[in-house]
Predicted model as a PDB file, atoms N, CA, C, CB and O in Angstrom, pLDDT in the B-factor column:
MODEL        1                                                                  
ATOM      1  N   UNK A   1     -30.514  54.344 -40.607  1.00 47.00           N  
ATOM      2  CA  UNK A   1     -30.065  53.876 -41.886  1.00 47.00           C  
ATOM      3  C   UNK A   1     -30.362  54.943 -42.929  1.00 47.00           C  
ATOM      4  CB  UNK A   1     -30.731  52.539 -42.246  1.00 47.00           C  
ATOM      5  O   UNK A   1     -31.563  55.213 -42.925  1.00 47.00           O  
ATOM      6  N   UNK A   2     -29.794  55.507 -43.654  1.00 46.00           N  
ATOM      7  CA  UNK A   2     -29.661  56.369 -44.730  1.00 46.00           C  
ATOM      8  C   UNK A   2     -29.632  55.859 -46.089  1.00 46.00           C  
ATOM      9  CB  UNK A   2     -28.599  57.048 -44.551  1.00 46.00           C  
ATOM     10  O   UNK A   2     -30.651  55.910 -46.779  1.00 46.00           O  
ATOM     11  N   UNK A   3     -28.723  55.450 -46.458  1.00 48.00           N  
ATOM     12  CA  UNK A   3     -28.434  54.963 -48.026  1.00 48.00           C  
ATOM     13  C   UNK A   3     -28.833  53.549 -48.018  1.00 48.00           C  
ATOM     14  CB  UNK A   3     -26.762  55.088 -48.570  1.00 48.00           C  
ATOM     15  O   UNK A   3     -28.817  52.943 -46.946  1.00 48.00           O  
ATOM     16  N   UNK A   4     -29.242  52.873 -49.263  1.00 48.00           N  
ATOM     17  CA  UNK A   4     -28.540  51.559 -50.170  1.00 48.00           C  
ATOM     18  C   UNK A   4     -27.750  51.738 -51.162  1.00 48.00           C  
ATOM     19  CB  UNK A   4     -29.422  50.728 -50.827  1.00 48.00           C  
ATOM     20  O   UNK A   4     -27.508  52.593 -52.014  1.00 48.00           O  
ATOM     21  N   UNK A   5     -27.275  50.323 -50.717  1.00 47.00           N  
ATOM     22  CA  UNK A   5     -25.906  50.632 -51.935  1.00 47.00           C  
ATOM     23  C   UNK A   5     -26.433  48.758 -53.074  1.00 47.00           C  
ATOM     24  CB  UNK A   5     -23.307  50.537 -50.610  1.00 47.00           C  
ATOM     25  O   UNK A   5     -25.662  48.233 -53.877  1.00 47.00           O  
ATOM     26  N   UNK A   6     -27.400  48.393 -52.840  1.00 51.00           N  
ATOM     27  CA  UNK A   6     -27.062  46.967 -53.613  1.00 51.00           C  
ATOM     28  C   UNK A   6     -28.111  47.026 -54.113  1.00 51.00           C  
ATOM     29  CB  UNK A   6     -26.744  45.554 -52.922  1.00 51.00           C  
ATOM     30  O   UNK A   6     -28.721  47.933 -53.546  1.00 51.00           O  
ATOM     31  N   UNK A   7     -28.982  46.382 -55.211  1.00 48.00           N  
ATOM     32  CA  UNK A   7     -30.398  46.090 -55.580  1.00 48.00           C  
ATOM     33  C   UNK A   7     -30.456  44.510 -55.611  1.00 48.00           C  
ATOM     34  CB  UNK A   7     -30.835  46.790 -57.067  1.00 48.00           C  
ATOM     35  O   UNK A   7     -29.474  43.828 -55.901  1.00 48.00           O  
ATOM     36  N   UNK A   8     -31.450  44.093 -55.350  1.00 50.00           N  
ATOM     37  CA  UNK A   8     -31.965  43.116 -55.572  1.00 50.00           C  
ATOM     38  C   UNK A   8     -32.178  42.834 -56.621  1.00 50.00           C  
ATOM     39  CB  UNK A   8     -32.704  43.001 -55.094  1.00 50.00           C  
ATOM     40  O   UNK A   8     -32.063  43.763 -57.421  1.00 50.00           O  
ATOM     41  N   UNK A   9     -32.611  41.387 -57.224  1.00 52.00           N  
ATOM     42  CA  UNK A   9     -33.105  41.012 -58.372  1.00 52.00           C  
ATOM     43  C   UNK A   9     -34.220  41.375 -59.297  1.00 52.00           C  
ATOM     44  CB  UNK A   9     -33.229  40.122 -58.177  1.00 52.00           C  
ATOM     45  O   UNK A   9     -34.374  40.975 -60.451  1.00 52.00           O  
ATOM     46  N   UNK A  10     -35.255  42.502 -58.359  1.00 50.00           N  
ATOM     47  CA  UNK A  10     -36.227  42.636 -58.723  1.00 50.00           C  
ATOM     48  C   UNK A  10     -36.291  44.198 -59.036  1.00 50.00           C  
ATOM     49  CB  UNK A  10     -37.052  42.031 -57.881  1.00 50.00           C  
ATOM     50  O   UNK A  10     -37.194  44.856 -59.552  1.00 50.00           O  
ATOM     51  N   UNK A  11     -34.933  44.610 -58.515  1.00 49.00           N  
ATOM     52  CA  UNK A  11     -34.472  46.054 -58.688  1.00 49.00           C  
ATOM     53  C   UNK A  11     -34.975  47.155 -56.897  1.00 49.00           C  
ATOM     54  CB  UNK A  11     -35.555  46.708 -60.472  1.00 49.00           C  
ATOM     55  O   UNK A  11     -34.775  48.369 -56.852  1.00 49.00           O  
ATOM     56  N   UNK A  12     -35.616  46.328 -55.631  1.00 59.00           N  
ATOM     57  CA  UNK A  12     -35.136  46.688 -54.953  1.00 59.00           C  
ATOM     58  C   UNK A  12     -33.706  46.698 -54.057  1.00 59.00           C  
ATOM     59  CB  UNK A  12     -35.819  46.572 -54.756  1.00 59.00           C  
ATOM     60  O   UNK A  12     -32.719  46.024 -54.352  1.00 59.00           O  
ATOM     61  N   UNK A  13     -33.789  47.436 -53.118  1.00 71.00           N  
ATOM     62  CA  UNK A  13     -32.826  47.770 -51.919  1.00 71.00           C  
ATOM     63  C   UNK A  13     -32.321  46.241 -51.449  1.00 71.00           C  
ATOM     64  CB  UNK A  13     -33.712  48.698 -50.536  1.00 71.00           C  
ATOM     65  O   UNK A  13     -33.025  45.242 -51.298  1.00 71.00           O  
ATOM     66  N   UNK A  14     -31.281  46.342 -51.317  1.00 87.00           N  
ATOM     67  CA  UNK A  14     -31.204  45.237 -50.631  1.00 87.00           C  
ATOM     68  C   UNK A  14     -30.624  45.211 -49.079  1.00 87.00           C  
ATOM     69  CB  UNK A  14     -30.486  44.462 -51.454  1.00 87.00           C  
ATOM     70  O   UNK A  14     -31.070  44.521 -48.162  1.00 87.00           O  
ATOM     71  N   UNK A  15     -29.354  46.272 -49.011  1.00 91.00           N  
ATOM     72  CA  UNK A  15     -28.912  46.280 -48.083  1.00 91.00           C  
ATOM     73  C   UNK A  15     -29.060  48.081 -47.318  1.00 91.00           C  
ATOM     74  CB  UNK A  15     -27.609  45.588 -48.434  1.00 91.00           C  
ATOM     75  O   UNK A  15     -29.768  48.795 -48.028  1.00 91.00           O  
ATOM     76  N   UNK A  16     -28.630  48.635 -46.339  1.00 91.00           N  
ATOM     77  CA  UNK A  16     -28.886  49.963 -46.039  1.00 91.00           C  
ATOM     78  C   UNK A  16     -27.322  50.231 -45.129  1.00 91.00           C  
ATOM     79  CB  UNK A  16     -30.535  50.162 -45.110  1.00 91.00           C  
ATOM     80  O   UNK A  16     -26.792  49.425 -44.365  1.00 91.00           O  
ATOM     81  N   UNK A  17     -26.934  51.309 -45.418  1.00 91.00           N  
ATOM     82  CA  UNK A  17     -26.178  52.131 -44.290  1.00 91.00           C  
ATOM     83  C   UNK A  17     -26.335  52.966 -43.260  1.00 91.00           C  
ATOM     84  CB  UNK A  17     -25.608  52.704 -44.650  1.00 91.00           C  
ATOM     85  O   UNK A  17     -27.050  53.925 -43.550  1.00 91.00           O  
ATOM     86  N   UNK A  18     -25.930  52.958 -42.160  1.00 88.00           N  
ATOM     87  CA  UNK A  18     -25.813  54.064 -41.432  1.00 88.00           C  
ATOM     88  C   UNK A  18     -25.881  55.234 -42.151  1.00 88.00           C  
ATOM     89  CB  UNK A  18     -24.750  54.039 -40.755  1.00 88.00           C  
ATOM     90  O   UNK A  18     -25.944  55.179 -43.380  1.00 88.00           O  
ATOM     91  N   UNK A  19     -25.879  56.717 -41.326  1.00 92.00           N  
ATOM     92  CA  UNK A  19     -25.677  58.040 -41.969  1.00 92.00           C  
ATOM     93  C   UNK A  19     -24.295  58.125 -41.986  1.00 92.00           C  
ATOM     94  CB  UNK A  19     -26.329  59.260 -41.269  1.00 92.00           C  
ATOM     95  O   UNK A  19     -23.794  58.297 -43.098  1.00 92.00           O  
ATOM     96  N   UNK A  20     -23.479  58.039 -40.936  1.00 94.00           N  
ATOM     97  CA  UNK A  20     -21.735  58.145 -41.222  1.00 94.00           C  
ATOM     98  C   UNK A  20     -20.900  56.968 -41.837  1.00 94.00           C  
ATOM     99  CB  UNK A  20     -20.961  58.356 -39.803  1.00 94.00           C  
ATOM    100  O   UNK A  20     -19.733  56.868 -41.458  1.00 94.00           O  
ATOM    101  N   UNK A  21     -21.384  56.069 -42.749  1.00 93.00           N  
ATOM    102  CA  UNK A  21     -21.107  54.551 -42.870  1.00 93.00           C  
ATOM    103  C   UNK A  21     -19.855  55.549 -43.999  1.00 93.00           C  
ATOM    104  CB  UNK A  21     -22.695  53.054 -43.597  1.00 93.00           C  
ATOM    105  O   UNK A  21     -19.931  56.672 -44.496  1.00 93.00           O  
ATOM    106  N   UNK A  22     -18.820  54.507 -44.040  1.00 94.00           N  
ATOM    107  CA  UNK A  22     -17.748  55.120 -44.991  1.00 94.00           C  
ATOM    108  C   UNK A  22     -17.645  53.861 -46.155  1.00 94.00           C  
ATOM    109  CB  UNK A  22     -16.081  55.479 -44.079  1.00 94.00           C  
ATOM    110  O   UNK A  22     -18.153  52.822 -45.734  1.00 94.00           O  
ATOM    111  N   UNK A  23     -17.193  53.785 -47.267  1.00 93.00           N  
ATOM    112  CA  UNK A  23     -16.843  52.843 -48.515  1.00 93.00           C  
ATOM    113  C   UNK A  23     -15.764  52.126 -47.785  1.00 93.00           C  
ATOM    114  CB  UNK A  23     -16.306  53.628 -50.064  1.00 93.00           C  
ATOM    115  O   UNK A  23     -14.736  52.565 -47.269  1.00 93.00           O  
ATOM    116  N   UNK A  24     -16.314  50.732 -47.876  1.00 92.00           N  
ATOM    117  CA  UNK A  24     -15.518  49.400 -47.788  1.00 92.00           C  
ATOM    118  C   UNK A  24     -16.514  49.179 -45.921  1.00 92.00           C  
ATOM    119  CB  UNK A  24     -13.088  49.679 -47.872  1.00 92.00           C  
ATOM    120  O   UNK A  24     -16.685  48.040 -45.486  1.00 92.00           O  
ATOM    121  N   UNK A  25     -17.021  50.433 -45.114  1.00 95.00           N  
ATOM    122  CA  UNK A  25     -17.570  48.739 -43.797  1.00 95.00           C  
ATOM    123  C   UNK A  25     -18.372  48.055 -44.305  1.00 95.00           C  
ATOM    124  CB  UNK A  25     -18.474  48.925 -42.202  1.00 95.00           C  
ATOM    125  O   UNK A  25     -18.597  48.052 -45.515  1.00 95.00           O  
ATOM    126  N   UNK A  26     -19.004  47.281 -43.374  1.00 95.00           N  
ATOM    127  CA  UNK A  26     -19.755  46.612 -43.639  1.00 95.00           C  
ATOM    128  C   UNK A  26     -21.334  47.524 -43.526  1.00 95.00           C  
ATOM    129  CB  UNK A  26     -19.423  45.446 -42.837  1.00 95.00           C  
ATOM    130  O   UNK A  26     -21.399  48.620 -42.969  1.00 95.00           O  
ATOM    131  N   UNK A  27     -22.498  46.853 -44.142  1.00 94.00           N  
ATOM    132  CA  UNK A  27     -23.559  47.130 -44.233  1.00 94.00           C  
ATOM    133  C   UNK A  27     -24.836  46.014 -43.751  1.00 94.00           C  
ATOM    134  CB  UNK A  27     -23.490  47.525 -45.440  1.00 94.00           C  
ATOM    135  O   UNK A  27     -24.682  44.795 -43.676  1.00 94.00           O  
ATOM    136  N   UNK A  28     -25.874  46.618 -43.508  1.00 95.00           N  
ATOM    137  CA  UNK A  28     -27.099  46.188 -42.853  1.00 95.00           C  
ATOM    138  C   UNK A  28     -28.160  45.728 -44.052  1.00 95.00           C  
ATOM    139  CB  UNK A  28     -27.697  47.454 -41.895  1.00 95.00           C  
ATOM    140  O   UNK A  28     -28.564  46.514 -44.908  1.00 95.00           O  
ATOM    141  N   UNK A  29     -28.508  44.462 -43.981  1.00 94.00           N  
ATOM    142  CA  UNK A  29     -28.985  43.729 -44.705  1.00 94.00           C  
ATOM    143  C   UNK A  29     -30.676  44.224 -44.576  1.00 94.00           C  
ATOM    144  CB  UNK A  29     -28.495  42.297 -44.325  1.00 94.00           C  
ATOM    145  O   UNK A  29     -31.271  43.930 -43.540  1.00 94.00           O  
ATOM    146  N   UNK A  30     -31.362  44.943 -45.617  1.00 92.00           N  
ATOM    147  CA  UNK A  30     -32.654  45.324 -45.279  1.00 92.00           C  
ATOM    148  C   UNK A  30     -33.456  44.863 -44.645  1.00 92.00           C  
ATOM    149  CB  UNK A  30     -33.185  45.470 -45.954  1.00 92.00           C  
ATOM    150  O   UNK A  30     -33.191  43.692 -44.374  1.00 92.00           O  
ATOM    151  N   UNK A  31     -34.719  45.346 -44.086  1.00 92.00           N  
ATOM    152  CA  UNK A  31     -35.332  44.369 -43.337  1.00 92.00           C  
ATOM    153  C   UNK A  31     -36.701  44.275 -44.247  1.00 92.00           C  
ATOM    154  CB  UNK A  31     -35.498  44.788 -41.673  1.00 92.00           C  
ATOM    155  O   UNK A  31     -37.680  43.887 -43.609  1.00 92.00           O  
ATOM    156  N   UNK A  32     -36.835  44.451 -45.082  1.00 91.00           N  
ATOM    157  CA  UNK A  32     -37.540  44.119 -46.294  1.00 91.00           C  
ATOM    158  C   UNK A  32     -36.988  42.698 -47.219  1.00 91.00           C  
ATOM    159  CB  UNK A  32     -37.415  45.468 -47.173  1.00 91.00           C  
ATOM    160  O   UNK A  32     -37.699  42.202 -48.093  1.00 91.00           O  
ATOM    161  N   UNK A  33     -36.042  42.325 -46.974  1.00 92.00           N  
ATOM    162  CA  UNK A  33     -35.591  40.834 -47.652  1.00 92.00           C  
ATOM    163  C   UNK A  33     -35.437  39.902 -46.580  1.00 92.00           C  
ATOM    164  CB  UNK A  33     -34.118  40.833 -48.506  1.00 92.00           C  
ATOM    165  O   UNK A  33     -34.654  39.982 -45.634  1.00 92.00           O  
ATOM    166  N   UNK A  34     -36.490  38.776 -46.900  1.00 94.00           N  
ATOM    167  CA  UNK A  34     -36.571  37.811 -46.437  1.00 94.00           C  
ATOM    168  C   UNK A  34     -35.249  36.907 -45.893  1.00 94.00           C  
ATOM    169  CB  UNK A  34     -37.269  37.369 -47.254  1.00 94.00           C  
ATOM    170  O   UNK A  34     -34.485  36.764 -46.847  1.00 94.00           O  
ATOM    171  N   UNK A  35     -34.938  36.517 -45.172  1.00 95.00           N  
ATOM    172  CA  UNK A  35     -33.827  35.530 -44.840  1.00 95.00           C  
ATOM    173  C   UNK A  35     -33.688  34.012 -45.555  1.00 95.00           C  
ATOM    174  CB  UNK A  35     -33.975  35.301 -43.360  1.00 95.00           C  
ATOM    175  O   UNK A  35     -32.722  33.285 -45.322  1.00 95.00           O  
ATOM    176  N   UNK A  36     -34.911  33.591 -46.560  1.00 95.00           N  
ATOM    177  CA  UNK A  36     -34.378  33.230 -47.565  1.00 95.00           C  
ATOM    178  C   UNK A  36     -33.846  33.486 -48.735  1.00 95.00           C  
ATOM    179  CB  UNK A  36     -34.760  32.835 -47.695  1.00 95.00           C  
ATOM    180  O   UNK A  36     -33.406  32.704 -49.577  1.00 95.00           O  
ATOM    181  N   UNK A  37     -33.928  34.910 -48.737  1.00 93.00           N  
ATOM    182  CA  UNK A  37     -33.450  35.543 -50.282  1.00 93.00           C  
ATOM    183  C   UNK A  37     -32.341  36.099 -49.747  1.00 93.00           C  
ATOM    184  CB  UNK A  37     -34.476  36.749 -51.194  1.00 93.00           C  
ATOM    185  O   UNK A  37     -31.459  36.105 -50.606  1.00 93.00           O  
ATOM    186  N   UNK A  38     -31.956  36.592 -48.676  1.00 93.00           N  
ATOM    187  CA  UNK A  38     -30.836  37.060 -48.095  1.00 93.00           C  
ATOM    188  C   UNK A  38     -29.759  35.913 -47.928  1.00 93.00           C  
ATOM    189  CB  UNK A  38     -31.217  37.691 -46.814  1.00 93.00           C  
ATOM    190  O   UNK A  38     -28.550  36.110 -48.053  1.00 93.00           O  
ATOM    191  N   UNK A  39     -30.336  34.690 -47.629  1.00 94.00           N  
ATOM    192  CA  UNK A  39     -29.073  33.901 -47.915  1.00 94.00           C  
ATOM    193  C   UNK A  39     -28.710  33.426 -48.992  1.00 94.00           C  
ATOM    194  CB  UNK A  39     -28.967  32.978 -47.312  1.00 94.00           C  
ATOM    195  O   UNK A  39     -27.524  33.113 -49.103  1.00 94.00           O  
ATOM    196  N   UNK A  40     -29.524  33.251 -49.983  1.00 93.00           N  
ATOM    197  CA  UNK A  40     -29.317  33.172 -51.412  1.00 93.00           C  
ATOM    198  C   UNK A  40     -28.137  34.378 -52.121  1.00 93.00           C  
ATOM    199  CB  UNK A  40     -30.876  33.374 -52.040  1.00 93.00           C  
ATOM    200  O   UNK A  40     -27.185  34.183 -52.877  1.00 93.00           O  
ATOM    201  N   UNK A  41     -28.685  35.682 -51.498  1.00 90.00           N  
ATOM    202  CA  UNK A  41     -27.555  36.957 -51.814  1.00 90.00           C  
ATOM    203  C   UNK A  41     -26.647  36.720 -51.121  1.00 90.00           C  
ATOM    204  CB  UNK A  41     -27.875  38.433 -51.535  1.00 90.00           C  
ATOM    205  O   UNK A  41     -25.602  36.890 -51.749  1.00 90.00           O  
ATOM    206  N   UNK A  42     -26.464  36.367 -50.006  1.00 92.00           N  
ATOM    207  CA  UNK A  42     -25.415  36.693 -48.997  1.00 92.00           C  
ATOM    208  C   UNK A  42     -24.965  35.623 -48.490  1.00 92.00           C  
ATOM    209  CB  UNK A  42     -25.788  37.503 -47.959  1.00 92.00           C  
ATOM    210  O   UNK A  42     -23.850  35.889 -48.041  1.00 92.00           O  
ATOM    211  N   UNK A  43     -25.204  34.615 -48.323  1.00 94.00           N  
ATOM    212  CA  UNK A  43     -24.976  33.152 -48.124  1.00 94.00           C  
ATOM    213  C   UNK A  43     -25.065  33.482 -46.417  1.00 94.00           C  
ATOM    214  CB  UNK A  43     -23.304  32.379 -48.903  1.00 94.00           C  
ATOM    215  O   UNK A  43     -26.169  33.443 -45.873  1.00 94.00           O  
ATOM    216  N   UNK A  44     -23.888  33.791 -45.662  1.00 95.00           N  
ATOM    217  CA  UNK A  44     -24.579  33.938 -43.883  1.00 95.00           C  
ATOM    218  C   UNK A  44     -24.301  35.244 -43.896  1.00 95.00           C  
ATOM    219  CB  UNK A  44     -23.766  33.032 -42.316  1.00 95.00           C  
ATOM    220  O   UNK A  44     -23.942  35.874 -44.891  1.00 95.00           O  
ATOM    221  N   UNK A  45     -24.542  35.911 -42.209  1.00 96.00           N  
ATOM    222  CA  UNK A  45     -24.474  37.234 -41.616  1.00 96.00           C  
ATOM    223  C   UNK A  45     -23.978  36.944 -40.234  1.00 96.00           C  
ATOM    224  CB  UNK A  45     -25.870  38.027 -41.633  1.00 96.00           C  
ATOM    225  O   UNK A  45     -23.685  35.921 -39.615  1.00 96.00           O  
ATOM    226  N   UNK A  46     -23.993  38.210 -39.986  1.00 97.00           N  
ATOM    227  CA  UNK A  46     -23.918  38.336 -38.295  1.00 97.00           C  
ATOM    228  C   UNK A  46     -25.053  39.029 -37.761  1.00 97.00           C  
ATOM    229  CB  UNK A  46     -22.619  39.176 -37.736  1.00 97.00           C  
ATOM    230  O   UNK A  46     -25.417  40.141 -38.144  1.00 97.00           O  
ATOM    231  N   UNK A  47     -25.708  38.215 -36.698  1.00 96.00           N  
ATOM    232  CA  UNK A  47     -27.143  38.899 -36.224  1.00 96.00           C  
ATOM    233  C   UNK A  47     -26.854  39.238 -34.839  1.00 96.00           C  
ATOM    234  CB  UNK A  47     -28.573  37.865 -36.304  1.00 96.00           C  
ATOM    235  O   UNK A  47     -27.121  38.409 -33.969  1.00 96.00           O  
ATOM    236  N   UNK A  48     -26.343  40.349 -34.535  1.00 96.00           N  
ATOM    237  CA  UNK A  48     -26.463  40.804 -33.081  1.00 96.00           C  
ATOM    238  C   UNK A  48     -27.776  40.946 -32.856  1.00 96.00           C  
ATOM    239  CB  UNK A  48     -25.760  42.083 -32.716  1.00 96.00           C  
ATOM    240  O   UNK A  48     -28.208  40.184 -31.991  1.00 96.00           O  
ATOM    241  N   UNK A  49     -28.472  41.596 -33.297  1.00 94.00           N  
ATOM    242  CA  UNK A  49     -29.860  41.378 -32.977  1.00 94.00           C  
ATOM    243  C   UNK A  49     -30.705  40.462 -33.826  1.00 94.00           C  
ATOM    244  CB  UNK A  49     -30.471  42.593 -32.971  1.00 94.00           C  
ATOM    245  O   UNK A  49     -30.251  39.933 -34.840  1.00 94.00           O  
ATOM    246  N   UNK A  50     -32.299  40.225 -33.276  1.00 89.00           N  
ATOM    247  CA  UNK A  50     -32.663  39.199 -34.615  1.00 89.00           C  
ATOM    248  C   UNK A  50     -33.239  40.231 -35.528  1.00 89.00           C  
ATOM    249  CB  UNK A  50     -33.910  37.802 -34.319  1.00 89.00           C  
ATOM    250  O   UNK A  50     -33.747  39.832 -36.576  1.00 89.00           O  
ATOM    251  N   UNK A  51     -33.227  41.226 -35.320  1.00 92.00           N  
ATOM    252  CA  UNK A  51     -33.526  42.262 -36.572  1.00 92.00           C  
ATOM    253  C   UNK A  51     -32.622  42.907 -37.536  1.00 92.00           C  
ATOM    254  CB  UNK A  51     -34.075  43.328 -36.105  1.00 92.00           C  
ATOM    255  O   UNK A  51     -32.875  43.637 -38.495  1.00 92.00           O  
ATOM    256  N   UNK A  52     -31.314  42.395 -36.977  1.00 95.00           N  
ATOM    257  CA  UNK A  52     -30.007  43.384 -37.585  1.00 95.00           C  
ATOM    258  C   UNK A  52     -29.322  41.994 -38.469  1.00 95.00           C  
ATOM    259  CB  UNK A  52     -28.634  44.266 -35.999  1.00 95.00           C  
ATOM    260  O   UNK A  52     -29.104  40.829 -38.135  1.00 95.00           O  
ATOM    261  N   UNK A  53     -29.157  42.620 -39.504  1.00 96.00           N  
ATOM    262  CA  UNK A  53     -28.420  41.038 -40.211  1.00 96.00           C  
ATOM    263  C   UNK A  53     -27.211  42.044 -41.004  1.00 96.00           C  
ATOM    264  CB  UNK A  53     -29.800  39.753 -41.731  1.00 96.00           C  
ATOM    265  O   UNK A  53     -27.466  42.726 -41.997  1.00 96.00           O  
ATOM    266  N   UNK A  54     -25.824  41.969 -40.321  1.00 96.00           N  
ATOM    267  CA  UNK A  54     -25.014  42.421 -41.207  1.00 96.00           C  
ATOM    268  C   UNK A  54     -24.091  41.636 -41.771  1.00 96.00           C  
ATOM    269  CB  UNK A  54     -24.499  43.312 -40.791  1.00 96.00           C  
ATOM    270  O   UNK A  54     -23.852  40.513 -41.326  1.00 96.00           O  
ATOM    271  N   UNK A  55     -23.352  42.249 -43.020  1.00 95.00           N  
ATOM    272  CA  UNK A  55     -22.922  41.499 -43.841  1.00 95.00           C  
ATOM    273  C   UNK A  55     -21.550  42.421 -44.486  1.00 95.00           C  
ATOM    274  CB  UNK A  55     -24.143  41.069 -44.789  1.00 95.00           C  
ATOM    275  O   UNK A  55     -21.397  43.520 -43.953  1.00 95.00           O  
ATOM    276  N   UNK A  56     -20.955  42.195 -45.145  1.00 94.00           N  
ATOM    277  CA  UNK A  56     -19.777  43.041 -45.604  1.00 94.00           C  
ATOM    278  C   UNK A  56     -20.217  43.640 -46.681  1.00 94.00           C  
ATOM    279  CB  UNK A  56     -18.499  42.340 -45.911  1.00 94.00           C  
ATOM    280  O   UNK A  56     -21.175  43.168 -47.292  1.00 94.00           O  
ATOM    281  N   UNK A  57     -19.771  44.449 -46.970  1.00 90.00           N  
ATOM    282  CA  UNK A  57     -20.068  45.403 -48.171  1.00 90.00           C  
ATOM    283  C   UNK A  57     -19.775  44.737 -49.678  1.00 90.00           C  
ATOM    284  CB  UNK A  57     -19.091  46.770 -47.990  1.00 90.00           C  
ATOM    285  O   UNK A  57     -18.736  44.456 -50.274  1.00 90.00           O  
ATOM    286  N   UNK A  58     -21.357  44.609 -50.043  1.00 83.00           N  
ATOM    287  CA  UNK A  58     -21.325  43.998 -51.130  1.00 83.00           C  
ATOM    288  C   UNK A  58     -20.160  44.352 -52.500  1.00 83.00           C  
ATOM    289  CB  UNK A  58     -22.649  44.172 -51.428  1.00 83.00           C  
ATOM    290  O   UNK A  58     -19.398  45.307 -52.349  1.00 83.00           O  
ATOM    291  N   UNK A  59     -20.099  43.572 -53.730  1.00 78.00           N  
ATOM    292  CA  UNK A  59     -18.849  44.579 -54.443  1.00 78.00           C  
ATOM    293  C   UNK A  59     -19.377  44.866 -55.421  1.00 78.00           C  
ATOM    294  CB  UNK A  59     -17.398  44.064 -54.838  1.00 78.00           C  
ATOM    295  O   UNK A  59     -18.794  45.681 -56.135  1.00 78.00           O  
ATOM    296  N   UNK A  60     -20.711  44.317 -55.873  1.00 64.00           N  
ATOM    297  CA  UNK A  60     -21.225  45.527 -57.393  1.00 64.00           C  
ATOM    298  C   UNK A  60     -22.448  45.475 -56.750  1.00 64.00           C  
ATOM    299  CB  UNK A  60     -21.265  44.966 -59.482  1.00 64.00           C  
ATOM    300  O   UNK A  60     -23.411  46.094 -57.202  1.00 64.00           O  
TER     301      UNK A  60                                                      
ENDMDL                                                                          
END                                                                             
């Protein structure tokens, strides 16, 4: 994971990219935000793993 592109409410990271991730995939939901604050941001995900929570690319 390389970049964030979203902040949180508190002014962290919220979500992270790959190094080759391009504008508009989807992105990886940090693993620093809780899965109750993540569904509050994000309402659901897709968890291929139980560590990986992705989500579509947020829009601001």
């Amino acid at each position: 994971m390389a970049g964030s592109r979203a902040r949180g409410g508190r002014g962290e990271f919220t979500v992270a990219t790959p190094v080759n991730w391009q504008q508009g995939q989807d992105v990886v939901i940090a693993g620093s935000v809780s899965n109750e604050t993540a569904k509050d941001i994000f309402g659901s995900w897709a968890e291929p793993k139980p560590y990986i929570r992705i989500v579509p690319q947020p829009t601001s």
